[in-house]
N, C-alpha and C positions, 0 to 999 in steps of 0.2 A: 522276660521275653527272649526266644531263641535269636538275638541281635548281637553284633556285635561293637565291644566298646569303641571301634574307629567311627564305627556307622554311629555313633552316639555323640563321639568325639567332633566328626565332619559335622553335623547337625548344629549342637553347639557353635560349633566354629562361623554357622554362616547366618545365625541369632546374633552372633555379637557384633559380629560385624558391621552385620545391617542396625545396629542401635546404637553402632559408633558414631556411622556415617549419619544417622539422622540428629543425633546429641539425645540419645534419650536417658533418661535418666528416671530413679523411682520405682520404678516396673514392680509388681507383685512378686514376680518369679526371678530366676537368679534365669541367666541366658541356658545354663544345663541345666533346670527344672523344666523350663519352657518348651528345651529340645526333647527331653525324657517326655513328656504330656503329649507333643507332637507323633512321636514314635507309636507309642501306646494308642492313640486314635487310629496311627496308620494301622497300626499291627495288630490289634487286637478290634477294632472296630468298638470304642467304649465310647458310650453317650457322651453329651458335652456337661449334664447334668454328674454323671459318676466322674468324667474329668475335674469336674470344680470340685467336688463333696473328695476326692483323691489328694488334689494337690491344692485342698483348700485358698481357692480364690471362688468368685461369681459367677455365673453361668457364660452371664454376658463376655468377661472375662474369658475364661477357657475358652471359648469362641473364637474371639479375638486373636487369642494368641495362637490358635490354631491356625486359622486362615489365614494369618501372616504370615505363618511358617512354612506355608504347603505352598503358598504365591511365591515365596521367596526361591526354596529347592525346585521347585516346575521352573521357574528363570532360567534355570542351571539343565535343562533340559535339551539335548539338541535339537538345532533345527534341521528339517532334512536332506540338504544338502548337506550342510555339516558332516552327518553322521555317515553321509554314504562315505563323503571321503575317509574319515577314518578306517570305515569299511575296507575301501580298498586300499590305504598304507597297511591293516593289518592281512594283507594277503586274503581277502576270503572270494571263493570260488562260486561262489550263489548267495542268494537272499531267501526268505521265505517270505510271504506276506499270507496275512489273513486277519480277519476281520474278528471282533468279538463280541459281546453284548453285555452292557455294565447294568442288569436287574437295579428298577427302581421303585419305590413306591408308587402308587395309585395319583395324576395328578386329576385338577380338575377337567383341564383338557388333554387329555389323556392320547387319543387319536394318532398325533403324531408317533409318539413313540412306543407306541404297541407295533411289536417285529412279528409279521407273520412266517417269517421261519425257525423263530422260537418260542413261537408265543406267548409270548410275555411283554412287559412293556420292561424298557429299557433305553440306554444309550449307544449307540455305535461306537468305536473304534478299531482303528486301522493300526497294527504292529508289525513293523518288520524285525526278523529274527535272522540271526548266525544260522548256519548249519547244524547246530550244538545248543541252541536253542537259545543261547545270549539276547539280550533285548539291545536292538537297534537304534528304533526310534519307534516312538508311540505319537500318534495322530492325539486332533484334540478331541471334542465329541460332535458328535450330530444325533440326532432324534434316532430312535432304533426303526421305525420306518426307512429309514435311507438304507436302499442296497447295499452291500459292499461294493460294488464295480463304482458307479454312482458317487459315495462316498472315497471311493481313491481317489478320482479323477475332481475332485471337490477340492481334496488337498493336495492335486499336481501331482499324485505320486508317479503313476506311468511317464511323466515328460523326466522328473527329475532321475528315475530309476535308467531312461534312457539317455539321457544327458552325462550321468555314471558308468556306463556299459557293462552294469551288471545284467545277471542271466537271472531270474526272479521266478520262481516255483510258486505256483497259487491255487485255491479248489474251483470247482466249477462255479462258484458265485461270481468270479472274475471274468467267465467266457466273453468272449468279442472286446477286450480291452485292450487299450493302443499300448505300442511302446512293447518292451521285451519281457510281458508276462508269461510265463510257460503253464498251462492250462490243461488238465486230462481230457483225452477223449471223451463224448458223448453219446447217447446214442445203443440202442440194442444190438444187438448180432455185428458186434466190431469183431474186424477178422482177430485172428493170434497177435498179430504185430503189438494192436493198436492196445490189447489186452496186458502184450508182457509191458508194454509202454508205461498204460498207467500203474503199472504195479512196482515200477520203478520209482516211479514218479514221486505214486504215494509215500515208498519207503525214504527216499531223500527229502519229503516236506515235515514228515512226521514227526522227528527233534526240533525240527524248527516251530511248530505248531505249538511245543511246550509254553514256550514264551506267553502264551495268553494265560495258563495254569499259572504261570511264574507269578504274572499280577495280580489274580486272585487267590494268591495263598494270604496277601495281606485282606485282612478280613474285612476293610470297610469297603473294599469292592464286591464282598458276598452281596449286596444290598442295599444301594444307595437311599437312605433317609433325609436325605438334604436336598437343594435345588438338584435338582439335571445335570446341568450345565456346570456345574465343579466338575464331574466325571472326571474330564479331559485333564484338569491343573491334578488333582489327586491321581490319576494315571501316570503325570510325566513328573512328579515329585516323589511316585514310589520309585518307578526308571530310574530316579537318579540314587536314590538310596539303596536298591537292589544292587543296583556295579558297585554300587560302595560298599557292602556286605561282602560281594564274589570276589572283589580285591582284598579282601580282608582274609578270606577263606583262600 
């Protein structure tokens, strides 16, 4: 897998941890087997079935020690206040926000979260991004029916984004949102102004925009096969492993 061994290393490290603090003892896997199987799901999007038949344990098993692993690194997730501060001890001059869609299989009630602006059924999340496309913080999920505007203001972003005093670049799915969203013009026959406007606009959202690419280079967000509602814990468990990668690089 294109990872690397801190990002492997950090992993490990927060396996053991947690089976210190509970006295576990016995386990199938060694706490770096466990970490390595986690990786490989995240990274590669492998069954839970090729996880067990891999690192020979039971399905149930592989399971298991997946969903512990990804509850555990999503903990290590910021919250968003948190994050914005960091944001601004590291100096940054804008945010970007934009919303994404985490493709899911067919449920039985399905209704919810079929998005009709991508027609597809899926889950919503909200990421803010650096200027450089760095991942800020990741929202958790809601049904892909939930707007993006809708869906910030669900998770406080606009009060906390303004609470922060950042300046926050976002696409027209944000229009008429509170708090210090900056939003392109709408609208036919806008004069020159409003033209070179958004064309600025667009060029300074555009790196930031990556950050959504960032999370689906890991392959079990090409298409979620599991409940819905992990979306969210598997978004903010790759967030945390992704800066652990970019620190390593």
């Amino acid at each position: 897998m294109p990872l690397s061994r801190q990002t492997l290393n950090y992993t490990t490290g927060v396996v053991r941890r947690h089976r210190t603090s509970i006295g576990s003892r016995g386990r199938a896997l060694t706490p770096g087997a466990q970490a390595l199987m986690v990786l490989v799901y995240l990274r590669k999007g492998e069954t839970f079935a090729g996880l067990a038949a891999g690192f020979g344990v039971s399905t149930s098993t592989a399971w298991r020690y997946v969903n512990e692993t990804v509850q555990l690194l999503a903990a290590r997730s910021p919250k968003l206040a948190q994050a914005l501060r960091k944001a601004a001890r590291d100096g940054l001059l804008y945010l970007v926000l934009d919303g994404t869609l985490i493709p899911i299989d067919r449920v039985a009630a399905d209704r919810p979260f079929y998005s009709g602006k991508h027609r597809r059924h899926g889950m919503n999340l909200q990421v803010i991004a650096a200027p450089d496309g760095t991942i800020v913080w990741v929202s958790g999920a809601l049904p892909g029916s939930v707007h993006d505007l809708t869906a910030a203001r669900i998770w406080g972003i606009p009060r906390e984004l303004d609470a922060a005093g950042f300046l926050v670049l976002a696409d027209k799915a944000y229009q008429g949102a509170d708090g210090p969203l900056l939003v392109p013009y709408r609208g036919t026959g806008k004069p020159e102004s409003q033209k070179t406007a958004n064309r600025a606009h667009a060029r300074l959202r555009a790196p930031g925009e990556r950050a959504n690419a960032q999370l689906k280079h890991w392959a079990i967000l090409d298409k979620l096969r599991c409940c819905p509602h992990r979306a969210g814990h598997l978004a903010k468990a790759i967030h945390v492993l992704h800066n652990r990668e970019a620190q390593a690089r």
